[in-house]
N, C-alpha and C positions, 0 to 999 in steps of 0.2 A: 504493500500500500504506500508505506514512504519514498519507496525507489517511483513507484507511478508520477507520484505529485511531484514529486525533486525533479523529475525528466520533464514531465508537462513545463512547471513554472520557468526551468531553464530553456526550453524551446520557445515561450513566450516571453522571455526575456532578449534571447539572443536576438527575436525577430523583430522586438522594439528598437534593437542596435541597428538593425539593418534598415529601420526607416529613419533613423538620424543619418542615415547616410545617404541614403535615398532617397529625398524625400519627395524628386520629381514622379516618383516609380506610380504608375495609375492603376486603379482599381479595374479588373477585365473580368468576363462575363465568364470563361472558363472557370473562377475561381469559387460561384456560383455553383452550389452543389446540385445536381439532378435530379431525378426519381430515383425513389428509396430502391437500392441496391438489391438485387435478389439473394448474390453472397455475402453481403456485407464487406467494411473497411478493417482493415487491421489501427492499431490503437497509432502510429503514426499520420499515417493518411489522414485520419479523422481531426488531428491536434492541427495538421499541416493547413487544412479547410480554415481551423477558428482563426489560423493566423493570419491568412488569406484575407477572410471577414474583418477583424481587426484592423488591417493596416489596411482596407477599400478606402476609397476617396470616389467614390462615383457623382458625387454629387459636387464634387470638384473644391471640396474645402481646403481649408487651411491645414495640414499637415501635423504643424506646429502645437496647434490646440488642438488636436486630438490625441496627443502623448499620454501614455499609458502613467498613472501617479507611481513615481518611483514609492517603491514600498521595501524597506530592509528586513531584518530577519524579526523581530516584532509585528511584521507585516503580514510576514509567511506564516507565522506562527495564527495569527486569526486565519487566514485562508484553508489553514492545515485544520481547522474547526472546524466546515462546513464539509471536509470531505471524511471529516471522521464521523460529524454526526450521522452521514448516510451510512456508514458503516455501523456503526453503533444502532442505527433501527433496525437493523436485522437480527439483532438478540434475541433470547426467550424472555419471555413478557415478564416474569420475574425480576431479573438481573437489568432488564432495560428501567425494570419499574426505580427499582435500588440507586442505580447508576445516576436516573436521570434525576430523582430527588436529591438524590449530593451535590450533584451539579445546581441544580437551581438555590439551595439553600444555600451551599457557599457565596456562589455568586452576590445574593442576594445579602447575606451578611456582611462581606468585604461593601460593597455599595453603600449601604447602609452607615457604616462604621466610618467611613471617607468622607461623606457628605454628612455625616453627624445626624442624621434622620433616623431616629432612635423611631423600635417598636415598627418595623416600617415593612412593607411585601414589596414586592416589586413583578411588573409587567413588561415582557419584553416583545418588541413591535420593530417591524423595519421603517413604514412613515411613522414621522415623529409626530402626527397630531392622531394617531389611531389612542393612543394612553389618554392621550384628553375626553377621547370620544368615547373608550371604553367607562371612564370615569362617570360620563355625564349620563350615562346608561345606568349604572350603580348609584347616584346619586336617586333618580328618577324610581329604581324601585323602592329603594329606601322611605324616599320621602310621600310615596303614592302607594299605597297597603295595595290596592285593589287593582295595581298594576300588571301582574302577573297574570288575573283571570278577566278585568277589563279591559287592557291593554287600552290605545290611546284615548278610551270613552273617558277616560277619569282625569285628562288631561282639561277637559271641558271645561270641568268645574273648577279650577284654578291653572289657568295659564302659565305654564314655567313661563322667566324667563332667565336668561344667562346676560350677564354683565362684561365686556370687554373693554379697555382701554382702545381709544385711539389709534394708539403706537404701537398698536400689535400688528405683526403679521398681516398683511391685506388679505381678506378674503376666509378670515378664520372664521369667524362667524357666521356665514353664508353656509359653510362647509358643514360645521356642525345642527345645524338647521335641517339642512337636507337628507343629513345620514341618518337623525333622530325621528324626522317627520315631522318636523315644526315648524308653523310659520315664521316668516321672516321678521313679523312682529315679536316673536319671543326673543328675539335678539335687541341689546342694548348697547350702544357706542357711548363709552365714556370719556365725553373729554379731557383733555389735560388742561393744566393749568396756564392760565393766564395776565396774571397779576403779579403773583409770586413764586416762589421757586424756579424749579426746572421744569423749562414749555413739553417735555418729551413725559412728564410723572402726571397721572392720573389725577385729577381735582377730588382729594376725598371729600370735601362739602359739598361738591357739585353731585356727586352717586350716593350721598348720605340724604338728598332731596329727591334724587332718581326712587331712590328703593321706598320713602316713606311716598311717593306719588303710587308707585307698583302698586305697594302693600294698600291704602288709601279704594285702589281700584278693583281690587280682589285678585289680583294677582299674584302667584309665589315666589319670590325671588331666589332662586337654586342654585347657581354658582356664580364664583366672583373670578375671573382669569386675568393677575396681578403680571408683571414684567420685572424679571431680573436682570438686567438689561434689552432694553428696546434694541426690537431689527435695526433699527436705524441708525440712531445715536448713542446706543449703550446704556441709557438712563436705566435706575432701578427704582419701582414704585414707592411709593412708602408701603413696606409689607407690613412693620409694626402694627400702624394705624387699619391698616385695610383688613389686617385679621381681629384687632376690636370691632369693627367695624359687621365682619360678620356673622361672629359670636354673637352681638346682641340681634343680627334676623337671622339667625338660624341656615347662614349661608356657606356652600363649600367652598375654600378658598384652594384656589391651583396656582402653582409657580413654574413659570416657564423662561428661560434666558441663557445667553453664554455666561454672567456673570456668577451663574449656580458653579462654576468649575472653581473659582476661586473659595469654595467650602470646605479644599482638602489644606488649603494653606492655614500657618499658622494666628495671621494677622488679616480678619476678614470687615469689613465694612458691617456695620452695625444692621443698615440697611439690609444686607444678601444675608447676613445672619440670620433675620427672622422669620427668611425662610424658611429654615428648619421644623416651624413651628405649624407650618399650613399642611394644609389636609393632604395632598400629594404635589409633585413637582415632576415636570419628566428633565433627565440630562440625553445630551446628545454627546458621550462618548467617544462617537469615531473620529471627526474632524479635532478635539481639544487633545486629545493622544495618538492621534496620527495612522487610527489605525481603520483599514479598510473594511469594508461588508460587514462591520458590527451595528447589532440593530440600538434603537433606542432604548430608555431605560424608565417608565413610570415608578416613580414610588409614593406609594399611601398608605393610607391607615383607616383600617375598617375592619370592624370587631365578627363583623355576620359572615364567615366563610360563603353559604349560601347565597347570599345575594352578591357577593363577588364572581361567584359561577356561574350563574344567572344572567351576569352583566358582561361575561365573557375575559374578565382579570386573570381567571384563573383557568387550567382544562386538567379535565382528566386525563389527555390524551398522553402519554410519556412522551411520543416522538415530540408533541408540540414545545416539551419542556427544553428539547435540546435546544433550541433558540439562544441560550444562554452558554452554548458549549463553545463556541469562539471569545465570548469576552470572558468567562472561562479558563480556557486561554493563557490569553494577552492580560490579567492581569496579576498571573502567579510570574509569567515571562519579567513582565515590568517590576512589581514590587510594588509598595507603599512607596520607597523611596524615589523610586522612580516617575509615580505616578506625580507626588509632589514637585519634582524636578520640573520636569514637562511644562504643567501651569506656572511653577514659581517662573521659567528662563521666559515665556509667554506675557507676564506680567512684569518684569525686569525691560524688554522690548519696550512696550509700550510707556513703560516710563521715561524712558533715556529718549526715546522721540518724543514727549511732552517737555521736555528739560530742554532741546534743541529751539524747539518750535518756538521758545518764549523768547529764544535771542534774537528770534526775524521780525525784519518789519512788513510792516501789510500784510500780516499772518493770523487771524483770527482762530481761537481754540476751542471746541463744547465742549466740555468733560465736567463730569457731576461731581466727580472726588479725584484731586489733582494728586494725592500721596496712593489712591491704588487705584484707580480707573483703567480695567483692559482692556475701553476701545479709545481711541484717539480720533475723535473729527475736527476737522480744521480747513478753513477757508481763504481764499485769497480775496480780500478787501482793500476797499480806499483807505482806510481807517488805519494813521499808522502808530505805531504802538511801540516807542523808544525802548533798547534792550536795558536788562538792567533792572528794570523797573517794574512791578509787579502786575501783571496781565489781568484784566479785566476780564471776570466771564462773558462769555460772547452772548449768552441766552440773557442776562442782564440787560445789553445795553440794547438788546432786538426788544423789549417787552418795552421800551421807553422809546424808541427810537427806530424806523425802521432802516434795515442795512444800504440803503438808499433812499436817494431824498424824492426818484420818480420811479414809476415800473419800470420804463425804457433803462434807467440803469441797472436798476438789481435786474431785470432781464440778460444782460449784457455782461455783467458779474456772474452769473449761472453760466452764459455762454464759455467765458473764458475758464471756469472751477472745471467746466465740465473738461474743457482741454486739458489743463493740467493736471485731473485725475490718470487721465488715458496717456498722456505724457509720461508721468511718473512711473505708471504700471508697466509699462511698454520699457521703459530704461531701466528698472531695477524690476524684474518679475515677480523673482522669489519675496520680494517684502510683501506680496499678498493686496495692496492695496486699490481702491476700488472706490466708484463713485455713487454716493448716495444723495438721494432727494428727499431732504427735509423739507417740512411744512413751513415753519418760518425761518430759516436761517435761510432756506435755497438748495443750491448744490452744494455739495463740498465732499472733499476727498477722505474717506474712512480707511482707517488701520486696526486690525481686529485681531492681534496676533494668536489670542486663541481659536480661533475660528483656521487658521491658517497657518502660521508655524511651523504646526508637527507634520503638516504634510507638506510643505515647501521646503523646510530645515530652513527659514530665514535664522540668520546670526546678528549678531553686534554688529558686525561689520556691515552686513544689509541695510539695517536703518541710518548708519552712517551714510553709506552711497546716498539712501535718500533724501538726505538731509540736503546734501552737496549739490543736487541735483535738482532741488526746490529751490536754494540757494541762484543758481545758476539760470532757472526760468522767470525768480523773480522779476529783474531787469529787463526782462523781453517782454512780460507782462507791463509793466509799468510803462515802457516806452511803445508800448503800441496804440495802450487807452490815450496818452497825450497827443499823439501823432493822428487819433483819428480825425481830431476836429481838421487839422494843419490837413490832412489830403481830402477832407472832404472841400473844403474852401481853394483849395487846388481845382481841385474837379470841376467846381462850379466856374470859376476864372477861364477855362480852357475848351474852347470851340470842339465839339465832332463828341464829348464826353459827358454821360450822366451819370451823376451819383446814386446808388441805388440804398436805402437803409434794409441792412439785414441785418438781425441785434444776434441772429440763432449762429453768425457766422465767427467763430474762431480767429480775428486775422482784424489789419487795419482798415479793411471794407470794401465795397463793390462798384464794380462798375460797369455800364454798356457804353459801345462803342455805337454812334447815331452815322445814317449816313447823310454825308450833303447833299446830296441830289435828292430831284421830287421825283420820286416815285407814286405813281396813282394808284398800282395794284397793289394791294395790300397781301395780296398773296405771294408775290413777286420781292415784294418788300421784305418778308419775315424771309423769304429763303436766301435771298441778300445778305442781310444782315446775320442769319445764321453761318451763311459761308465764310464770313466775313470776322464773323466771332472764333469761329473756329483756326482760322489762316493765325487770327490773332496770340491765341492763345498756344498756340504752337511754335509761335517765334520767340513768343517771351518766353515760355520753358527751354529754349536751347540756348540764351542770353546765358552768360557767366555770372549768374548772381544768387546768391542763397536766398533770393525770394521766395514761397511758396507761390505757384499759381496755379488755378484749378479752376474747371466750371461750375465748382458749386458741389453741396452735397445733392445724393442720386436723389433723395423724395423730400418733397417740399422745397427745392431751393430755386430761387427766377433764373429763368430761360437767358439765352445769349448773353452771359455774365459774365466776365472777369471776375474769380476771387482772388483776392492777396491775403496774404497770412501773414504771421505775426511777424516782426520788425524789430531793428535795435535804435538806440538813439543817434546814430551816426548817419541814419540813408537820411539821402537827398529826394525830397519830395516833389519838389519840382521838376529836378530831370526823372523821375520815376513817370509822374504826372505824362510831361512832355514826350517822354520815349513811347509811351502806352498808344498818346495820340498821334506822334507821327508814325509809326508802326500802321497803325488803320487804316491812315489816309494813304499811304504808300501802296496797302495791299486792298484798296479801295480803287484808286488807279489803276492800279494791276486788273483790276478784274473788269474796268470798264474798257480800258483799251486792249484788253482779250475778246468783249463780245463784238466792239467796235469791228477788229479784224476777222473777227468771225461773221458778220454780217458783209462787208467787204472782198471776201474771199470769194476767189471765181475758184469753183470745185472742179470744174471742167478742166482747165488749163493744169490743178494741181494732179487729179487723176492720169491724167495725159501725161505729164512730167515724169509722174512717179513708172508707171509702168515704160514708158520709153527708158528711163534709168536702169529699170531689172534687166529689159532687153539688153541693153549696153554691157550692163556683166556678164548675163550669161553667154553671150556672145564670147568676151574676151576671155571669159573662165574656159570656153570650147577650146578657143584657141588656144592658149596656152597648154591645154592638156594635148593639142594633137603636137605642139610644138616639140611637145617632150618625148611624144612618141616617136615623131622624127629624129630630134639627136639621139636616141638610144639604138635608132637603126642606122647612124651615122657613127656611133661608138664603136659598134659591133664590127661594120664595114671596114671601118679604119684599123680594126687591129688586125684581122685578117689581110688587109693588104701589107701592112706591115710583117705578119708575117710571113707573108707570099714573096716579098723583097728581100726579107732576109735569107730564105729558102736560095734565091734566085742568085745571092750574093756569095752565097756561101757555093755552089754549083759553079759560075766565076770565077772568082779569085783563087777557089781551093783551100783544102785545109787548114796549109801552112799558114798563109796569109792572113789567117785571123788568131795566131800563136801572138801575142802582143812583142817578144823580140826578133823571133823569127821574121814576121809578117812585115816588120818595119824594115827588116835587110832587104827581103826579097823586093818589097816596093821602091828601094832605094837601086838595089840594080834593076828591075824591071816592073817601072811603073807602070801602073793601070789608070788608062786615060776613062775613068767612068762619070759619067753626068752626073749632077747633082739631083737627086728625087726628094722632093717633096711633098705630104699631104697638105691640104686645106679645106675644112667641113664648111660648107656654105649654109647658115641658117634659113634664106630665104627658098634656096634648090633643096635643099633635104640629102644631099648628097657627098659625097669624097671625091674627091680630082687632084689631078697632080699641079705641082706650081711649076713644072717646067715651064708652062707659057709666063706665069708671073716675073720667073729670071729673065728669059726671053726677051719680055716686052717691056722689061720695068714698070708697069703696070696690074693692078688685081682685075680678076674681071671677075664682074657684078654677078654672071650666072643668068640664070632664069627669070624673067618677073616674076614677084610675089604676088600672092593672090594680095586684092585690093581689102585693104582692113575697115573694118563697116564705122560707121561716122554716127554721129546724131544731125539730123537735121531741123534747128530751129526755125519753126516759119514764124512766129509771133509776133508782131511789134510790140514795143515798148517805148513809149513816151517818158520825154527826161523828168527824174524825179519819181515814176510811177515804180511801186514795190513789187517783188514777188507777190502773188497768188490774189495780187487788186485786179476790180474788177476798174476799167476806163470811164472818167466821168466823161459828160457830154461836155463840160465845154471844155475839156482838152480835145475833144475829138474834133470838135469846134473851129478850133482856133491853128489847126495844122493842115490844114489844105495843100499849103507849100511841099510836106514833107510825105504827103499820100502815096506820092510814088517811089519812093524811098523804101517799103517793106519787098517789093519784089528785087532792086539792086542787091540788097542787102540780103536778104535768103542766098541769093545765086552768089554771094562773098561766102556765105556761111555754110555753102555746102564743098565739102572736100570731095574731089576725083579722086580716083587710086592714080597710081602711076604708071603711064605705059612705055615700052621700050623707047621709042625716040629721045627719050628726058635723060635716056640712061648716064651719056657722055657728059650732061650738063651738071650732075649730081655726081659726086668726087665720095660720097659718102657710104658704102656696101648697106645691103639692101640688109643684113643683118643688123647692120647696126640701126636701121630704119624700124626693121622690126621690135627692137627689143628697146628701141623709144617710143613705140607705139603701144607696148604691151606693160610700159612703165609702172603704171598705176596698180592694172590690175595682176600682174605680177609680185606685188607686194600681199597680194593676200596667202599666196601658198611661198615664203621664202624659203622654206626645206625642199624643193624643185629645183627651183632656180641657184641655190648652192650648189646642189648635187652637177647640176648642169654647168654650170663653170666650172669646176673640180673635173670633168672627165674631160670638160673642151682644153683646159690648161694641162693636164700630161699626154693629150693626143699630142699637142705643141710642143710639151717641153722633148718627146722621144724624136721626134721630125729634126729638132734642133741638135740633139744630141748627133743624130748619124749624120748629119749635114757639119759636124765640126768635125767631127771622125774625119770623114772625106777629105774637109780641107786641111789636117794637122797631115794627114798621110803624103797629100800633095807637094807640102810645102818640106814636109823630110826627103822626099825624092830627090825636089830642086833643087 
C-alpha cells in the first residue's frame, strides 16, 4: 500500500517538474480517455491519464496558476489518510467499529485541548459552512418538541429567525435558508457599527433592538453567527457582549473566523478569547497548517446525544467516522509544538509588516489590535501620515470624514488600490496578498498570513520584498494622480485630441485621436477612426519609452482609446501630449493619400505592366536555362577535341618527343614546324572552333547571329509630371495637342530590333558578350549557374593556353 502511494505521489510530482519546464506543452485530445476498456489498464497507464488531465490546458489558460500546491512530507502524511481510510473500511465491523472511535475521540480531544473548548464534540465536514448548517438543524429540534413528528408545521407558529452580521461571508444566509427551508424573511443582516468602534464589529445595541422587535412580533430568535475575524478586514465581534446578549433570549451563539487559530497561542486577545465560551465554532485547519484535503472542524456542546443524531453531528456509520483519519494524521506528525509554531511564525509576519507600514507615507492601516492582529489591511491615500509619529486608525478618521472629499476621487483611489494590490501580488507571490472591497474604507490590499503562509512558506524575508516594493510604487503612485490634471489640460490645449474621463483606469488617463476632415458617413467615420486608433497605438508601443499603452481594459472600457499608464515625475507632458498628436495626423495623411491613389489608379495599365513583367522573366529564366545547356555541350565538345589533338600529337611527334629532356634534344636537332591550335566556345553559336582563323586574320569572328532577345515594348504615353499607375486628367490631355504625335515616334525609339548580320562589322563587341549583357539582370537570380559557367569557360582557356606556350617554348629552344 505505501510502495502504491510513494510511486503515485512521485509520478505526480515528477510530472508537475515537467510542466515548469514546459509550460508551452498543450493539452491534446489523445490524452482524453475513451470507452471503458474491455481489459482494463495496468496501474501505470491509469496514473499516466490523471497526469495527462492535470497538466491539460485546453481551455488555453495560464499554466502558471494552475500549479499543483507544493505540499512537503506533513502534506503527504494527510494525503496518506485518505488512502488508508479506504483501506481501513474494508475491516470487520468490529475492529472498524474500535479503530474508528479512537480515531475520532483522539482527534477530537487534541482539538478540543488546542482551542481551549472544554467539554466540546466535534463534526467533521469538507464545506466549511455544512457545521453551521448541521448546527442550525440541532438547534431547531431542540428548540421545537414537535419537530421531529411535525416537521416544518410547527415552524408556523413561531418563525425562526437566524441573526448574521454584515461582515460575514456574502451569501451565508441565503445558503442556510434554503438548505433549512426557510424563508428569506427568517434571515436577519446585522449591521455594524457606525458611530463608534470598529465599522467591520457588529452594533450590539442595534441587534439588542432587532431581537426585542422579533420577540415583540412573535417571533423566535434561534441563533446568533458572531465573527472572529471578518472575511474582509479581520475584525473580531464583541463575543463577550454578544454571548450576554444571548443568554438573556435564549439564543445559540456560533463562532466563525481565521482569528479562532490564534486560540493555541499563549497570548490571545480578550476578544477571540470568548470565544471559547459560545455554543460551537467551526476552524478551518487546512489552509492555517498548511495542510491539504483536511476537512473542516465544528465544535459544540450539547448534552442530548439524540438530537445530535437527528441533526446529523453525529452517525453511526464507522466509515463516516474516518473523516477525521487524515487530520488524525497530520496532527500526531506536527505536535503541539509544532502546531503553535505555524500560527505563532503566521502572527510574527503580520506584525513586522504592521511595524513597516507605519514608517510610509500615504499608507493608511485597518487593524482592530495593532500588538496581535493577523490580518493587515492597508491602503494607499492622499492623507499623509509623517513616520515617527503615531498612526491614526484609518476606520476613525472614515467614520468623521470620508476618504475623499468627492466620489470621483475615492473612485479613482479604489482604481489605483486596486492596481497596486495586483502589482504587489504579481512581484512578491508567495507573500499571499490580495485585494479586498470594503464597505467604507474602498479597496485596499489585504495580508492574511494565516490564511496563506503554511501553504506559500512566505518568510521574513517575503514581507520585507514587500515592503520594498510598496516603497518603490509609492512615487509612481503619487506622480501620476499630480500629473493627471497637467495632461488633461494638455489635451485640451492640443488640436486633433480628446480627453476622455475614465476614473476605473489605472494610469495618467485617456485619450481619442478626432479626425480633421468632414466626414458625413458616420459609418465611414467610426471605421476611420478605428483604423486610425489602431495604426496609432501600435507606433507608440514600438517608441523607446516605459510608457504603458493599451486600448483599454477588454469589458467596459471606451472604444478607439488611447490608454497610458502610470508615470514618474520626470516625463515630459507636453512632448508626450504633442508626439500622441502628431503621430495621428501623420498616419491620418497616410491613409488619405493611400485612398487618394487608390481612386487615381488606372488598374488597366497596372495589370498590363504586371503581367508583361512575369513574361519578361520567364522568358529570360528560359533563356538562361537553355544557355547552360549549350555550354555544357560546349564543355563536353571541347574536351574531347582536346583530347582528339592530343591523340593526334602524340601519333606526330612520337614518343620521345614528349620525354621533357629527350623531347627538347630531339626538337633542337629536328624541329617540328606544327601550327598553332587553338579552341574558342562561342556563347552566341553554341559551338567549338579552332582560332586558327583568329591568328590568321588578327581578328575574332563573331560566328553565327544570335537569336534576337525579346524586349518589352512600351506603347503608353506619359505626360510630364504624371505618376505610375495615374489615370490622365483632361486638361492635361487638353493642353498637349502639340505633343499628340509624339506617342507613335516614341514607341518606334522604344522598340528594340534584334541584330542582323550586316551590323556585324560595325559592332567590335562578340555576340557573347552581347548576350551575357542582355541576360545581366536576370542572371543574377540563379548565380550558382552562372559561376559554374565561368569556372568551366576559364580552364577550357587556361588548357588552350597552356599547349599554345608548350609550342612556343619548344620553338624558341630549337632556334
Amino acid at each position: 500500500m505505501g510502495k502504491n502511494l510513494n510511486d503515485a505521489m512521485k509520478l505526480l510530482e515528477d510530472a508537475q517538474r515537467d510542466v515548469d519546464e514546459e509550460q508551452d506543452k498543450k493539452f491534446v485530445r489523445k490524452d482524453i480517455p475513451g470507452p471503458l476498456q474491455g481489459s482494463g489498464q495496468d496501474m501505470g497507464s491509469i496514473l499516466q491519464i490523471v497526469q495527462n488531465l492535470m497538466q491539460g490546458e485546453e481551455d488555453g489558460g495560464d499554466p502558471t496558476c494552475q500549479r499543483i500546491q507544493h505540499v512537503g512530507e506533513q502534506g503527504h502524511i494527510a494525503l496518506l489518510g485518505h488512502s488508508l481510510a479506504a483501506y481501513i473500511s474494508v475491516l470487520e465491523k468490529e475492529r472498524l467499529r474500535r479503530m474508528t472511535t479512537r480515531i475520532l475521540s483522539d482527534t477530537t480531544l487534541w482539538l478540543c485541548r488546542l482551542f481551549r473548548y472544554e467539554n466540546g464534540s466535534a463534526y467533521y465536514h469538507e464545506d466549511d459552512r455544512e457545521g453551521l448548517l448541521k448546527v442550525c438543524r440541532l438547534i431547531i429540534h431542540s428548540r421545537y418538541d414537535d419537530y421531529i413528528t411535525e416537521g416544518f408545521n410547527v415552524l408556523t407558529t413561531k418563525q425562526p429567525v437566524i441573526y448574521i452580521s454584515a461582515a460575514s461571508r456574502p451569501g451565508l444566509g441565503q445558503y442556510l435558508c434554503n438548505q433549512l427551508g426557510l424563508p428569506l424573511s427568517s434571515f436577519c443582516s446585522v449591521p455594524c457599527n457606525t458611530m463608534f468602534g470598529s465599522q467591520h464589529q457588529m452594533d450590539v445595541a442595534l441587534l439588542d433592538r432587532l431581537i426585542k422587535d422579533d420577540v415583540d412580533s412573535g417571533k423566535l430568535p434561534l441563533l446568533l453567527v458572531a465573527n472572529a475575524g471578518t472575511p474582509g478586514a479581520g475584525h473580531t465581534d464583541k463575543i463577550g457582549r454578544l454571548k450576554e446578549l444571548c443568554n438573556q433570549y435564549s439564543m445559540w451563539l456560533h463562532v466563525e473566523g481565521v482569528n479562532l487559530a490564534t486560540l493555541v497561542l499563549g497570548y490571545v486577545n480578550s476578544s477571540v478569547l470568548a470565544a471559547t465560551k459560545s455554543d460551537s465554532m467551526t476552524l478551518t485547519l487546512g489552509p492555517w497548517l498548511g495542510l491539504p484535503a483536511i476537512p473542516a472542524v465544528t465544535l459544540y456542546r450539547h448534552e442530548d446525544p439524540s438530537l445530535s443524531l437527528a441533526a446529523g453531528l453525529t452517525s453511526s456509520q464507522p466509515v463516516e467516522k474516518l473523516r477525521a483519519l487524515p487530520l488524525w494524521l497530520s496532527l500526531q506528525y506536527l505536535g503541539h509544538d509544532g502546531i503553535v509554531e505555524r500560527i505563532k511564525h503566521a502572527s510574527q509576519l503580520s506584525q513586522r509588516l504592521l511595524g513597516n507600514l507605519k514608517n510610509l507615507n500615504y499608507i493608511r492601516t485597518s487593524v482592530e489590535d495593532e500588538l496581535s492582529s493577523p490580518v493587515v489591511v492597508f491602503r494607499f491615500t492622499e492623507l499623509q501620515v509623517k513616520p515617527g509619529t503615531e498612526q491614526v486608525s484609518y476606520t476613525s478618521q472614515t467614520s468623521a470624514k470620508p476618504d475623499s472629499t468627492n466620489n470621483n476621487q475615492r473612485e479613482l483611489y479604489d482604481t489605483f488600490n486596486r492596481w497596486l494590490g495586483e502589482q504587489l501580488a504579481q512581484l512578491v507571490p508567495t507573500s499571499g496578498v490580495d485585494v479586498v472591497e470594503l464597505e467604507d474604507e474602498g479597496t485596499c490590499v489585504r495580508f492574511s498570513p494565516l490564511m496563506t503562509a503554511a501553504v506559500l512558506g512566505t518568510k521574513v524575508e517575503d514581507t520585507d520584498h514587500l515592503v520594498e516594493c510598496l516603497k518603490a510604487k509609492i512615487p509612481v503612485l503619487n506622480s501620476t494622480l499630480e500629473l493627471r490634471e497637467e495632461f488633461k489640460n494638455e489635451v485640451y490645449r492640443t488640436a486633433g485630441l480628446t480627453y476622455i474621463e475614465d476614473l476605473s483606469w489605472p494610469g495618467v488617463g485617456v485619450i481619442r485621436y478626432e479626425l480633421f476632415g468632414e466626414e458625413h458617413d458616420p459609418n465611414k467615420r467610426q471605421a476611420e477612426v478605428e483604423k486610425i486608433s489602431f495604426g496609432l497605438l501600435k507606433k507608440l508601443k514600438e517608441l523607446d519609452s516605459d510608457l504603458l499603452f493599451s486600448s483599454g481594459p477588454e469589458f467596459g472600457g471606451e472604444k478607439n482609446c488611447i490608454y497610458i499608464g502610470m508615470v514618474t515625475e520626470d516625463l515630459d507632458m507636453a512632448e508626450l501630449v504633442e508626439t500622441i498628436a502628431t503621430m495621428g495626423r501623420e498616419i491620418e495623411e497616410n491613409s488619405r493619400l493611400l485612398e487618394n491613389m487608390t481612386e487615381d489608379l488606372d488598374m488597366a495599365e497596372l495589370v498590363e505592366t504586371i503581367a508583361t513583367m512575369g513574361r519578361e522573366i520567364e522568358e529570360n529564366s528560359r533563356l538562361l536555362e537553355n544557355m547552360t545547356e549549350v555550354v555544357r555541350r560546349g564543355i563536353q565538345e571541347a574536351e574531347m577535341q582536346l583530347q582528339k589533338a592530343s591523340e593526334e600529337k602524340l601519333m606526330e611527334e612520337g614518343v620521345l618527343r614528349q620525354i621533357p629532356l629527350v623531347g627538347s634534344v630531339l626538337n633542337w636537332l629536328s624541329p617540328v614546324q606544327a601550327p598553332l591550335k587553338g579552341r574558342t566556345f562561342s556563347l552566341a553559336a553554341g559551338s567549338v572552333e579552332s582560332t586558327e582563323t583568329t591568328y590568321a586574320t588578327k581578328a575574332q569572328n563573331t560566328g553565327s547571329t544570335p537569336p534576337p532577345t525579346p524586349t518589352i515594348i512600351r506603347t503608353k504615353h506619359r505626360h510630364p509630371g504624371q505618376k505610375l499607375f495615374r489615370r490622365s486628367s483632361k486638361c492635361s490631355e487638353a493642353g498637349s495637342e502639340a505633343g499628340s504625335l509624339a506617342p507613335a515616334e516614341e514607341r518606334e525609339k522604344e522598340v528594340q530590333l534584334p541584330v542582323t548580320a550586316s551590323d556585324k562589322q560595325e559592332q567590335e563587341v562578340p555576340d557573347e558578350v552581347k548576350l551575357s549583357e542582355n541576360s545581366q539582370v536576370d542572371s543574377k537570380e540563379e548565380p550558382d549557374d552562372k559561376s559554374k559557367l565561368t569556372e568551366s569557360l576559364d580552364e577550357v582557356e587556361i588548357q588552350d593556353n597552356e599547349q599554345s606556350s608548350a609550342h612556343t617554348e619548344d620553338t624558341e629552344g630549337l632556334r
